[in-house]
mmJSON file of the N, C-alpha and C atoms, coordinates in Angstrom:
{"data_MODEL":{"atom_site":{
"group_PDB":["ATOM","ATOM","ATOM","ATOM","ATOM","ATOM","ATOM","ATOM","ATOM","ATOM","ATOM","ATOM","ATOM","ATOM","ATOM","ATOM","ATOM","ATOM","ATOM","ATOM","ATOM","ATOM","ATOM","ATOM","ATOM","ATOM","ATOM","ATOM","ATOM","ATOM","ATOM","ATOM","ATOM","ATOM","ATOM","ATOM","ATOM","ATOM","ATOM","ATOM","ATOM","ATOM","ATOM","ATOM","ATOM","ATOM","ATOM","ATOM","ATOM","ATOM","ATOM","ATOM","ATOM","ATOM","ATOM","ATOM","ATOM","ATOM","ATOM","ATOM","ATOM","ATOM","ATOM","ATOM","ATOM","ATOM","ATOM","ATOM","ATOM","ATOM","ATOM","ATOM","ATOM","ATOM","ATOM","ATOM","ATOM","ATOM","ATOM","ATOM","ATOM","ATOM","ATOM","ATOM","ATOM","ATOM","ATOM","ATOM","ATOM","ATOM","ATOM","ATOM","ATOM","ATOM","ATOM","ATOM","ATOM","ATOM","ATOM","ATOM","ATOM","ATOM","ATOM","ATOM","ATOM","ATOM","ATOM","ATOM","ATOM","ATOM","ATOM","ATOM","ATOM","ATOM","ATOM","ATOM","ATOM","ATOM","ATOM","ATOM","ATOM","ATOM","ATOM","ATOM","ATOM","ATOM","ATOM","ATOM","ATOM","ATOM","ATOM","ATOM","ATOM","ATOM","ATOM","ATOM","ATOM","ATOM","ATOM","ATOM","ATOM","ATOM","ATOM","ATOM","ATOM","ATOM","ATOM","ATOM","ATOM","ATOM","ATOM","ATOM","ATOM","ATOM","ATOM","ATOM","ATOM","ATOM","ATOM","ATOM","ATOM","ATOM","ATOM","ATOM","ATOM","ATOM","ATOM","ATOM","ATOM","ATOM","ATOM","ATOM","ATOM","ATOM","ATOM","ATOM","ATOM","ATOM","ATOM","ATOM","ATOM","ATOM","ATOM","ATOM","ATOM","ATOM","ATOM","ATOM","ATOM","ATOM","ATOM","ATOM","ATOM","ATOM","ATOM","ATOM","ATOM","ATOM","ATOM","ATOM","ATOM","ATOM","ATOM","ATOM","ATOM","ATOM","ATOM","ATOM","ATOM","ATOM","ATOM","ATOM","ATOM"],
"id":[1,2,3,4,5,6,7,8,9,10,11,12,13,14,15,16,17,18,19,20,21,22,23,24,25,26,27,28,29,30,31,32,33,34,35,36,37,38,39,40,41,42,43,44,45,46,47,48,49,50,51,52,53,54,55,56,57,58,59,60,61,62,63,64,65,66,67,68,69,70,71,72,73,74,75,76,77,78,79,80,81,82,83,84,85,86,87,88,89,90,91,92,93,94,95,96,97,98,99,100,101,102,103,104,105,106,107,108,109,110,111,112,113,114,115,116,117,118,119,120,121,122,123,124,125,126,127,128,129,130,131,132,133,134,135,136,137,138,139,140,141,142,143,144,145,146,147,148,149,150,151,152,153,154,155,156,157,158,159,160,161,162,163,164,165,166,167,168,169,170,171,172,173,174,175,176,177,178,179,180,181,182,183,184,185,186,187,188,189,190,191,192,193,194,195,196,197,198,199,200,201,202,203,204,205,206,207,208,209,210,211,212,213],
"type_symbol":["N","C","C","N","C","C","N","C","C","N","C","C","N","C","C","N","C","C","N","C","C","N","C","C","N","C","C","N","C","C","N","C","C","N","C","C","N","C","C","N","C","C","N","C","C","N","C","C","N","C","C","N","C","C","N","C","C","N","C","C","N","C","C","N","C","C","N","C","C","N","C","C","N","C","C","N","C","C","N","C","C","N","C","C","N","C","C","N","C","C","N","C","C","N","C","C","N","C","C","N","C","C","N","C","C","N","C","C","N","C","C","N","C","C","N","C","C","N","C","C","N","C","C","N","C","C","N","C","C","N","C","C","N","C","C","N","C","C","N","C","C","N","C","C","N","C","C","N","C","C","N","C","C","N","C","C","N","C","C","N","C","C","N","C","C","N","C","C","N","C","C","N","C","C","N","C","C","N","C","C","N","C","C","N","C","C","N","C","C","N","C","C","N","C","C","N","C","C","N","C","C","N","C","C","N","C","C","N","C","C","N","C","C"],
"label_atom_id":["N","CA","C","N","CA","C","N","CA","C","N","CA","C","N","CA","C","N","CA","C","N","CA","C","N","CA","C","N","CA","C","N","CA","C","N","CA","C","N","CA","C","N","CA","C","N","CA","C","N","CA","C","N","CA","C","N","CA","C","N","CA","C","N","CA","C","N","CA","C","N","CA","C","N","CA","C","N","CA","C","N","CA","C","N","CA","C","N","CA","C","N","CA","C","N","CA","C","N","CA","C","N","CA","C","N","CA","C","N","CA","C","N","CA","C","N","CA","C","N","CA","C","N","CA","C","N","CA","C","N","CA","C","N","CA","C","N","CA","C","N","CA","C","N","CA","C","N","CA","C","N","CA","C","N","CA","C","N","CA","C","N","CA","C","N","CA","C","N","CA","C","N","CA","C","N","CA","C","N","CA","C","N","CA","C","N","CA","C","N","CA","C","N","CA","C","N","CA","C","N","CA","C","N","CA","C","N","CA","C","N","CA","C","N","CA","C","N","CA","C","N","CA","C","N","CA","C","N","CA","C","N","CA","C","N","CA","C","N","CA","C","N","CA","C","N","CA","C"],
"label_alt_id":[null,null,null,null,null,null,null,null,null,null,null,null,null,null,null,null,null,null,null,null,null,null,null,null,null,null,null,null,null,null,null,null,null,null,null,null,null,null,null,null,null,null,null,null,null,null,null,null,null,null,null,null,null,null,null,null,null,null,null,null,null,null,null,null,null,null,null,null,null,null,null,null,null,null,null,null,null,null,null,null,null,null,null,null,null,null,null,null,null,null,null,null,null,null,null,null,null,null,null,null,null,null,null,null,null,null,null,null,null,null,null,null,null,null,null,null,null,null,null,null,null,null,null,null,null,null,null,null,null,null,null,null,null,null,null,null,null,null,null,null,null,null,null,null,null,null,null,null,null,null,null,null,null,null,null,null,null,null,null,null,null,null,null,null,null,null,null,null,null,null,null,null,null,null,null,null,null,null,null,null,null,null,null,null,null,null,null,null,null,null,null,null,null,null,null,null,null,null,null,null,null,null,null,null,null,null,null,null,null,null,null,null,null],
"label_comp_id":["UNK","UNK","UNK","UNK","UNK","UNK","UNK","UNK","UNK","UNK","UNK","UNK","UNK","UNK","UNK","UNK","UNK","UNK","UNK","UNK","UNK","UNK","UNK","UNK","UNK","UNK","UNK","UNK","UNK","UNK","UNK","UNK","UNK","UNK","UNK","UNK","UNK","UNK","UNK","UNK","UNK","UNK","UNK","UNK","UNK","UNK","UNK","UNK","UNK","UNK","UNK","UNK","UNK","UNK","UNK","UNK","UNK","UNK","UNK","UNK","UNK","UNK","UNK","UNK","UNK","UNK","UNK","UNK","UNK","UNK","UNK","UNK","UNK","UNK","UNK","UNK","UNK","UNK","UNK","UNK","UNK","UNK","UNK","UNK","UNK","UNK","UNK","UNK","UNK","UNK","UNK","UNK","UNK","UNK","UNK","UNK","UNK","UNK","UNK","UNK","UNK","UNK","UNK","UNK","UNK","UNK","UNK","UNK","UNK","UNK","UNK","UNK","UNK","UNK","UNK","UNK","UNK","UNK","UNK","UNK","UNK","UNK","UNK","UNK","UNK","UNK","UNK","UNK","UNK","UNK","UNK","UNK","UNK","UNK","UNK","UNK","UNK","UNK","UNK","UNK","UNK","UNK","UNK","UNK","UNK","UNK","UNK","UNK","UNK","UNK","UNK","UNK","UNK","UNK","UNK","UNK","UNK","UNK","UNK","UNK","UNK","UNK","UNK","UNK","UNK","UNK","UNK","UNK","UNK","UNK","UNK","UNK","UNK","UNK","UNK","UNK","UNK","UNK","UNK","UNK","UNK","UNK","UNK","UNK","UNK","UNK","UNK","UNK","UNK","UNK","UNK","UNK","UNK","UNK","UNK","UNK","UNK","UNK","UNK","UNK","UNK","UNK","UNK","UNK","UNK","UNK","UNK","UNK","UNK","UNK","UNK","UNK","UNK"],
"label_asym_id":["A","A","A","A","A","A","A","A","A","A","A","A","A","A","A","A","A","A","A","A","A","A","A","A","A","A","A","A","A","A","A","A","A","A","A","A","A","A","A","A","A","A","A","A","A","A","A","A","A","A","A","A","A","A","A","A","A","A","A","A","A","A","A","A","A","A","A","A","A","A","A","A","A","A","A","A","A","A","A","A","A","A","A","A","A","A","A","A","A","A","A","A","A","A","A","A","A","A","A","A","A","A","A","A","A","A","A","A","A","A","A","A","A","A","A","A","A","A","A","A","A","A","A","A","A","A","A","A","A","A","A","A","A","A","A","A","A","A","A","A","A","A","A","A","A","A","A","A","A","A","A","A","A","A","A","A","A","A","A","A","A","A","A","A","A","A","A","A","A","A","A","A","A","A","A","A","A","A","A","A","A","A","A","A","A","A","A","A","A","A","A","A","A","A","A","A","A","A","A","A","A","A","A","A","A","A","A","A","A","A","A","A","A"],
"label_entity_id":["1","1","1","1","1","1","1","1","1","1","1","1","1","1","1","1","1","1","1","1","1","1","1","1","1","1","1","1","1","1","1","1","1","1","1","1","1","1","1","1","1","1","1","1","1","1","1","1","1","1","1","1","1","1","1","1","1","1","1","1","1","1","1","1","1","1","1","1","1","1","1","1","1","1","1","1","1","1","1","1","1","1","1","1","1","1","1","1","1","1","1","1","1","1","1","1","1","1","1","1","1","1","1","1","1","1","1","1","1","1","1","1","1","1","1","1","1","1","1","1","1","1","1","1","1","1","1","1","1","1","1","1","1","1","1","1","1","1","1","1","1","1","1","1","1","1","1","1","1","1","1","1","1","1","1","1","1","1","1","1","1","1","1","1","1","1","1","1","1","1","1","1","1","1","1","1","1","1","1","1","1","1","1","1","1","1","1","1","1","1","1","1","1","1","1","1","1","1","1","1","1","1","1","1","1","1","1","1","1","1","1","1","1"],
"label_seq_id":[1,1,1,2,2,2,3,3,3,4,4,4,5,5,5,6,6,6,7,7,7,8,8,8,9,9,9,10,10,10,11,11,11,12,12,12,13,13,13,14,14,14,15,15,15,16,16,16,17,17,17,18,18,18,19,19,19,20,20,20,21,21,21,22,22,22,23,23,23,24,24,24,25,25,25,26,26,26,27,27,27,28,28,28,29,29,29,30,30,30,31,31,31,32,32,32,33,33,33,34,34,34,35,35,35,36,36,36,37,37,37,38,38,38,39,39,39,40,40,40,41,41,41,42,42,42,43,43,43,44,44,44,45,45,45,46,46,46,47,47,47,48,48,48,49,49,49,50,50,50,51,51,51,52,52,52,53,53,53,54,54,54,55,55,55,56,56,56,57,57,57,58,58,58,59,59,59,60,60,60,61,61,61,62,62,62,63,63,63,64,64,64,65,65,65,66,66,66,67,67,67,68,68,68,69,69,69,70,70,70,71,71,71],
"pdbx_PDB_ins_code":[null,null,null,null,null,null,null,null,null,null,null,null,null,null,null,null,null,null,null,null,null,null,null,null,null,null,null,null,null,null,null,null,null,null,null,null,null,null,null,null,null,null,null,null,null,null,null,null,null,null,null,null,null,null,null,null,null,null,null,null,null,null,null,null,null,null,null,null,null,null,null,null,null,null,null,null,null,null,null,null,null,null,null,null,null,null,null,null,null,null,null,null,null,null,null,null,null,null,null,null,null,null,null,null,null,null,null,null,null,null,null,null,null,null,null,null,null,null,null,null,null,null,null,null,null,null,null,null,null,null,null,null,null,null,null,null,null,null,null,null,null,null,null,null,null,null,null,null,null,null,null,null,null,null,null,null,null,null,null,null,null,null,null,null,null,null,null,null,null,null,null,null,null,null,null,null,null,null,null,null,null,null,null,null,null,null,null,null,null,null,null,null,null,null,null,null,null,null,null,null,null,null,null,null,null,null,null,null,null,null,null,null,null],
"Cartn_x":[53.481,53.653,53.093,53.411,53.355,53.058,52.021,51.375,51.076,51.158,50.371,49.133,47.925,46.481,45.861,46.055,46.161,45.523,44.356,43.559,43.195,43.588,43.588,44.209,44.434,44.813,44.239,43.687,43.087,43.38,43.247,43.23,44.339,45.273,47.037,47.544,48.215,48.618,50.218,50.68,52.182,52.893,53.417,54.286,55.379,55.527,56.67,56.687,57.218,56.486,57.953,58.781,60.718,61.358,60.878,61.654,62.628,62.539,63.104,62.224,60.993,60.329,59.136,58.999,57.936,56.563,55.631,54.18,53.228,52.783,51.975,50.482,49.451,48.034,47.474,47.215,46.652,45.421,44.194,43.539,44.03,44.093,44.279,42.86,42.789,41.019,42.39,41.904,42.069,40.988,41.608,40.199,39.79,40.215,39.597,39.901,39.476,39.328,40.955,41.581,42.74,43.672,43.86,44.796,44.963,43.703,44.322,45.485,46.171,46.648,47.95,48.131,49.512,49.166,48.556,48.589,49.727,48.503,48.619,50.306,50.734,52.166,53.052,52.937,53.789,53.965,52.703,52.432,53.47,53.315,54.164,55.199,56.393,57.426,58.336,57.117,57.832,58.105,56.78,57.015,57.98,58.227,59.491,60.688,60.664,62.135,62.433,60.767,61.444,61.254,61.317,61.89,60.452,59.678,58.121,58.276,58.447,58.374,57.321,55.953,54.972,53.503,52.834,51.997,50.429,49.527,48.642,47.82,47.495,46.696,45.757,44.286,43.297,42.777,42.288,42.132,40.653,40.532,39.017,38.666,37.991,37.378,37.125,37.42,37.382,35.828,35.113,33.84,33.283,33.451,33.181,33.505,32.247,32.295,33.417,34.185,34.687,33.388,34.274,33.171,33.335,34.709,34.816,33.731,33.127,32.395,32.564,33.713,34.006,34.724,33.871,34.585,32.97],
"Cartn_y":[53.174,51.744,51.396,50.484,50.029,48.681,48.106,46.526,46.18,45.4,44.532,44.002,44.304,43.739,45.199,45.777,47.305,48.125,48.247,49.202,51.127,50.652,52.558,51.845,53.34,53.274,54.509,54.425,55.505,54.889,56.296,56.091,55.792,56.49,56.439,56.637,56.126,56.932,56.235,57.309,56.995,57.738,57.093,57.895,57.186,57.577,56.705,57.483,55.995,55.64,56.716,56.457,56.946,57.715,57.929,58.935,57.894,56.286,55.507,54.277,53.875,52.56,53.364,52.971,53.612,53.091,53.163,52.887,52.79,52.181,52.301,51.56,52.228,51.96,52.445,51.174,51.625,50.757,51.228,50.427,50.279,48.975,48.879,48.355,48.641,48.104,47.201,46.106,45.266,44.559,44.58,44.325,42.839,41.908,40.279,39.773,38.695,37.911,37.361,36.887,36.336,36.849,38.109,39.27,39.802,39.274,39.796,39.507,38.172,37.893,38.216,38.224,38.489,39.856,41.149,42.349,43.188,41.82,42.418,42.076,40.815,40.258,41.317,41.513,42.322,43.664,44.264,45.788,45.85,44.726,44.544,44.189,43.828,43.353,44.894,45.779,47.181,48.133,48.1,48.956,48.487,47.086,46.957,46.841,47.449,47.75,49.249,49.754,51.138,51.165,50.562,50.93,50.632,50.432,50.642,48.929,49.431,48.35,47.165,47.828,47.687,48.513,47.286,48.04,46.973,47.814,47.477,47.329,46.557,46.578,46.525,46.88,46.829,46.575,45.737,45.351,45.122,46.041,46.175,45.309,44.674,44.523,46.042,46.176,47.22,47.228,47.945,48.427,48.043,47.539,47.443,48.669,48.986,50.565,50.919,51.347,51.791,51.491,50.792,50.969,52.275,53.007,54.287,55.08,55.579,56.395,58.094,58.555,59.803,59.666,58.448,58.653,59.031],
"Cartn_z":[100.605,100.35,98.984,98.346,97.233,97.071,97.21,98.217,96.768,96.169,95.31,96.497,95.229,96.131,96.633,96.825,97.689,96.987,96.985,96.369,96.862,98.012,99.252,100.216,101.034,102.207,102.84,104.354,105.174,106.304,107.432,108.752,108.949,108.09,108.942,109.824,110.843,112.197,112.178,112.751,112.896,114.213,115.123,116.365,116.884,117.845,118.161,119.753,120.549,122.119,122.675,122.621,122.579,122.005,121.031,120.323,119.2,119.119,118.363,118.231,118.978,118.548,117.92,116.492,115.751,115.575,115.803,115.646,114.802,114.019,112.902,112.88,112.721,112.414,110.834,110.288,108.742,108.409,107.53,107.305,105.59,105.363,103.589,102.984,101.977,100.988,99.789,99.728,98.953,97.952,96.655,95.278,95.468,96.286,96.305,97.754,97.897,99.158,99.301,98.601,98.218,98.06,98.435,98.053,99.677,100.455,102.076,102.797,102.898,103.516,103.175,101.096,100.5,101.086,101.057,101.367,102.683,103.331,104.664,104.949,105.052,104.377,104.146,103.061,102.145,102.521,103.002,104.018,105.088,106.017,107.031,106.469,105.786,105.613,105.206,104.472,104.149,105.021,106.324,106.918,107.978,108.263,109.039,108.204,107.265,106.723,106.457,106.661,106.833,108.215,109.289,110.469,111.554,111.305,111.831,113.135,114.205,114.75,115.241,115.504,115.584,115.373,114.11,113.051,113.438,113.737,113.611,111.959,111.207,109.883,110.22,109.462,109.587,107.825,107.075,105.843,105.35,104.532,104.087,102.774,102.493,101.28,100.483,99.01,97.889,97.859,98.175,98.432,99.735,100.983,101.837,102.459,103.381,103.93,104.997,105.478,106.629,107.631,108.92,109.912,110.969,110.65,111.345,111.611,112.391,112.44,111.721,111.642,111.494,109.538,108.546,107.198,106.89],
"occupancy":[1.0,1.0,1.0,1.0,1.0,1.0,1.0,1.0,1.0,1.0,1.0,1.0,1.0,1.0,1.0,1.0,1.0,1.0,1.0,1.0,1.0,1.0,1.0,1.0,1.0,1.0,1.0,1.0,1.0,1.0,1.0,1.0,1.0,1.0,1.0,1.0,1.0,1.0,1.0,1.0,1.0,1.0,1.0,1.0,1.0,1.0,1.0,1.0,1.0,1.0,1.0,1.0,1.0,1.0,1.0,1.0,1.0,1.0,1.0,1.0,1.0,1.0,1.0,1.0,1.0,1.0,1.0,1.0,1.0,1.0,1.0,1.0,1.0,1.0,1.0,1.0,1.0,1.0,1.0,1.0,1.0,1.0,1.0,1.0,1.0,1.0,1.0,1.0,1.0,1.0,1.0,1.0,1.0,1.0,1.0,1.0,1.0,1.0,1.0,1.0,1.0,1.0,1.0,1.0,1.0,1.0,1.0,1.0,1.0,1.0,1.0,1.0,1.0,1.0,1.0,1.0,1.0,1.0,1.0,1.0,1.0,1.0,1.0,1.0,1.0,1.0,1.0,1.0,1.0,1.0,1.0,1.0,1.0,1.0,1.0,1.0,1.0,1.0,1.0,1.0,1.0,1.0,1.0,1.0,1.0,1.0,1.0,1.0,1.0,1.0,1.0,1.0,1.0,1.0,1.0,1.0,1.0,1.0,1.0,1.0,1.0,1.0,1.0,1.0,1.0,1.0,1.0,1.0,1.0,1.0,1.0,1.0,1.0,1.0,1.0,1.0,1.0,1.0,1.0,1.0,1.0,1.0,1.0,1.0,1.0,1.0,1.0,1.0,1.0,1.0,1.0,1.0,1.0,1.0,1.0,1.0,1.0,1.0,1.0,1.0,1.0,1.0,1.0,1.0,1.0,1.0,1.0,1.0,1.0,1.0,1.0,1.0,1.0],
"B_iso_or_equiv":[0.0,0.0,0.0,0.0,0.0,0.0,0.0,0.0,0.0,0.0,0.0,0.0,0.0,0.0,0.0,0.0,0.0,0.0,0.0,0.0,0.0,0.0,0.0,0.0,0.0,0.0,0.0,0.0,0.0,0.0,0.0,0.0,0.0,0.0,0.0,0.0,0.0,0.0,0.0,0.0,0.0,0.0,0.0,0.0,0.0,0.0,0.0,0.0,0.0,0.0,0.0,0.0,0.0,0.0,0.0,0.0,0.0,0.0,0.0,0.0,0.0,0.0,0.0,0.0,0.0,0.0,0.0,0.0,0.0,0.0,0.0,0.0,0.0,0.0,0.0,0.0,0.0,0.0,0.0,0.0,0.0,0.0,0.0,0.0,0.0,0.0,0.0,0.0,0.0,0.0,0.0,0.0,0.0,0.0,0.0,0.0,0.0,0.0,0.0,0.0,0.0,0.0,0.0,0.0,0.0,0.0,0.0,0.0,0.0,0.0,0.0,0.0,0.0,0.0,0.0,0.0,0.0,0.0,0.0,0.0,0.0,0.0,0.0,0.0,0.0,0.0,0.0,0.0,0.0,0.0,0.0,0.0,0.0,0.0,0.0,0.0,0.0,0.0,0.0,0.0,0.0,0.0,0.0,0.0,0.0,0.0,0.0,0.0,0.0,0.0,0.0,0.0,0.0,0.0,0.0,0.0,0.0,0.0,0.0,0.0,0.0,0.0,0.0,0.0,0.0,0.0,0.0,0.0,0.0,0.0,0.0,0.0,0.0,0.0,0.0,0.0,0.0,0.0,0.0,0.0,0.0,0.0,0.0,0.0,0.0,0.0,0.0,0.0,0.0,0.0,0.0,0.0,0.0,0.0,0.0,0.0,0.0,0.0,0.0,0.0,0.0,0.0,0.0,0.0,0.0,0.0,0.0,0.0,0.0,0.0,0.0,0.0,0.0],
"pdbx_formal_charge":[null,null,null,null,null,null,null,null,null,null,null,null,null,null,null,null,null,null,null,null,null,null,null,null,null,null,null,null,null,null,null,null,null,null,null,null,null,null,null,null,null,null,null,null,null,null,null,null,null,null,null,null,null,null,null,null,null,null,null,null,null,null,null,null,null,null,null,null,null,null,null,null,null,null,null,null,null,null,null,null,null,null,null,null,null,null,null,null,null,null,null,null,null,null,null,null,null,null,null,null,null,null,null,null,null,null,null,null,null,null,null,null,null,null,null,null,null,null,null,null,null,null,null,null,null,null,null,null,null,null,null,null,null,null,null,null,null,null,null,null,null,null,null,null,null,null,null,null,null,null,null,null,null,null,null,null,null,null,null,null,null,null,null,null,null,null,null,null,null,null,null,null,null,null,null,null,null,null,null,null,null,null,null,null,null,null,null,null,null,null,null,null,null,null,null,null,null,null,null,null,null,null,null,null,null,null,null,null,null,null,null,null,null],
"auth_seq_id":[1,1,1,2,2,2,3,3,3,4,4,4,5,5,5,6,6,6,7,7,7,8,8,8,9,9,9,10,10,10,11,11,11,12,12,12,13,13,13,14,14,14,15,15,15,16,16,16,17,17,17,18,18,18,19,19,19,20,20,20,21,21,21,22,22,22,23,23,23,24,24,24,25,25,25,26,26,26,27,27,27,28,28,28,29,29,29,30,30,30,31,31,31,32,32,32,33,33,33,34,34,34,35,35,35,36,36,36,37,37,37,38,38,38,39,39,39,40,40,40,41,41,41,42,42,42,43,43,43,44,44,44,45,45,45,46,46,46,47,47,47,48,48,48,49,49,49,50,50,50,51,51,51,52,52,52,53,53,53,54,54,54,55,55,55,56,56,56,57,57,57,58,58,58,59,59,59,60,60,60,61,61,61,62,62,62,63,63,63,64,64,64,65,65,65,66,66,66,67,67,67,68,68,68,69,69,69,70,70,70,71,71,71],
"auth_comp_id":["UNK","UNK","UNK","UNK","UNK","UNK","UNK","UNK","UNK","UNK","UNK","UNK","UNK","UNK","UNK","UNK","UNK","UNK","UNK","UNK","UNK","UNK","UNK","UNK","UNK","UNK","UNK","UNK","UNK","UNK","UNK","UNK","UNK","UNK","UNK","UNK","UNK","UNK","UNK","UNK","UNK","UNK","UNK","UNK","UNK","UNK","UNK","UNK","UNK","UNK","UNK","UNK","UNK","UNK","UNK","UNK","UNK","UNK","UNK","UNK","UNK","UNK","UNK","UNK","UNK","UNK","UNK","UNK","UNK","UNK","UNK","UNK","UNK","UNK","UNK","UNK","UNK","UNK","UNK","UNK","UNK","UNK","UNK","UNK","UNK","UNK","UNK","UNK","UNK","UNK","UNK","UNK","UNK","UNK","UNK","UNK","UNK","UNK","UNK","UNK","UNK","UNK","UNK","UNK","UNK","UNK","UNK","UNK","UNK","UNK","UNK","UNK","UNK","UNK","UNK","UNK","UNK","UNK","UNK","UNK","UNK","UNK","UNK","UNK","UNK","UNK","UNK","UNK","UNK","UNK","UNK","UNK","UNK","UNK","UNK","UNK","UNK","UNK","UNK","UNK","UNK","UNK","UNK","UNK","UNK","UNK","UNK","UNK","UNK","UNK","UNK","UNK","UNK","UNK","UNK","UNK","UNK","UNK","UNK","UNK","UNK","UNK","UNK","UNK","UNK","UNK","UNK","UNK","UNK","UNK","UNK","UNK","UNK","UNK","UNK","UNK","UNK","UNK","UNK","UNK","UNK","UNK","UNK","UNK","UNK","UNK","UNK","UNK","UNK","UNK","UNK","UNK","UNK","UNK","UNK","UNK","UNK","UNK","UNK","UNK","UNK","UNK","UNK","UNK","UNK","UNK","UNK","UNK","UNK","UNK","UNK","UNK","UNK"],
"auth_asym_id":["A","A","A","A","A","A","A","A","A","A","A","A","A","A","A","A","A","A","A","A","A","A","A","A","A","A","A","A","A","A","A","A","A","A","A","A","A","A","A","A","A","A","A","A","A","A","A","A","A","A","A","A","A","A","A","A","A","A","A","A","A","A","A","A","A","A","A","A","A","A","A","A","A","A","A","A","A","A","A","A","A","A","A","A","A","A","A","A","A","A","A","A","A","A","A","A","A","A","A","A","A","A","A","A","A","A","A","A","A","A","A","A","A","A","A","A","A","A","A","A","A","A","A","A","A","A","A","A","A","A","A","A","A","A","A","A","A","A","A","A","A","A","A","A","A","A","A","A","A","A","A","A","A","A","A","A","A","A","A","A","A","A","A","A","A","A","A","A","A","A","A","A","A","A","A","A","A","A","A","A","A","A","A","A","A","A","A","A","A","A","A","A","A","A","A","A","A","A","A","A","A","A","A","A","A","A","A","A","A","A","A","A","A"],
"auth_atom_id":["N","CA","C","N","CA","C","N","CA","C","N","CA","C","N","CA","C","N","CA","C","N","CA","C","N","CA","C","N","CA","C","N","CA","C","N","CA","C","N","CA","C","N","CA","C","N","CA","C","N","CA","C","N","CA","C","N","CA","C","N","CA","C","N","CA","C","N","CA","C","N","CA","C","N","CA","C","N","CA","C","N","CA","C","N","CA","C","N","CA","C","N","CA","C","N","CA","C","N","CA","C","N","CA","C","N","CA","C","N","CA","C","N","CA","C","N","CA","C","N","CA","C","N","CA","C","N","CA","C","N","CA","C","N","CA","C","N","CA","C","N","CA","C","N","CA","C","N","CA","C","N","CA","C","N","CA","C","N","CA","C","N","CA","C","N","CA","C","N","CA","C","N","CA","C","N","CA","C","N","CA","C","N","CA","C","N","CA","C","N","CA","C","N","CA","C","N","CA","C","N","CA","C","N","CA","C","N","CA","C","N","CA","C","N","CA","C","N","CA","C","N","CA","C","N","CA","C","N","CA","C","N","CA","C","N","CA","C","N","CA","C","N","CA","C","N","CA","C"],
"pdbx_PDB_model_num":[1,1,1,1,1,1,1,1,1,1,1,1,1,1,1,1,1,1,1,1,1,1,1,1,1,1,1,1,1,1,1,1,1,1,1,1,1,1,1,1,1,1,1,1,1,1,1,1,1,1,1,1,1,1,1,1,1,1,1,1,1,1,1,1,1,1,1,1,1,1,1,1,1,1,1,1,1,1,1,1,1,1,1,1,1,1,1,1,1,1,1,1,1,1,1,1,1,1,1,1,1,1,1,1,1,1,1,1,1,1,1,1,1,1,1,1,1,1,1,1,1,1,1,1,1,1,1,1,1,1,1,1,1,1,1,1,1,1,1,1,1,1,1,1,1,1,1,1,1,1,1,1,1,1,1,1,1,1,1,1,1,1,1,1,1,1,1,1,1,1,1,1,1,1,1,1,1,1,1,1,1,1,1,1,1,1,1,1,1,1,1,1,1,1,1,1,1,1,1,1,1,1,1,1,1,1,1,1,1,1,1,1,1]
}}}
């Protein structure tokens, strides 16, 4: 993906439930407060055009730590 605002991306997951409804989990790091919502937006609008039916986002502030345990 190619997000304006979008500084990384980790913790990708992708499957699919059928063998045709596709699944998506991503966390994005974005460089300002004001850039989340166009991000997150714009994230989702791509991956349901490449086919992604239901996408969980998860959106970090650009230096805010992962709260994952396992980064």
């Amino acid at each position: 993906l190619a997000v304006p605002g979008v500084t990384g991306v980790h913790d990708q997951h992708a499957w699919t439930l059928d063998g045709r409804y596709l699944v998506l989990t991503v966390h994005l790091v974005v460089n300002a407060t004001d850039a989340l919502r166009r991000a997150k937006d714009a994230a989702r609008e791509q991956l349901n055009a490449l086919g992604v039916d239901h996408a969980t986002i998860e959106v970090e502030l650009e230096g805010e730590e992962c709260t994952l345990q396992h980064h």
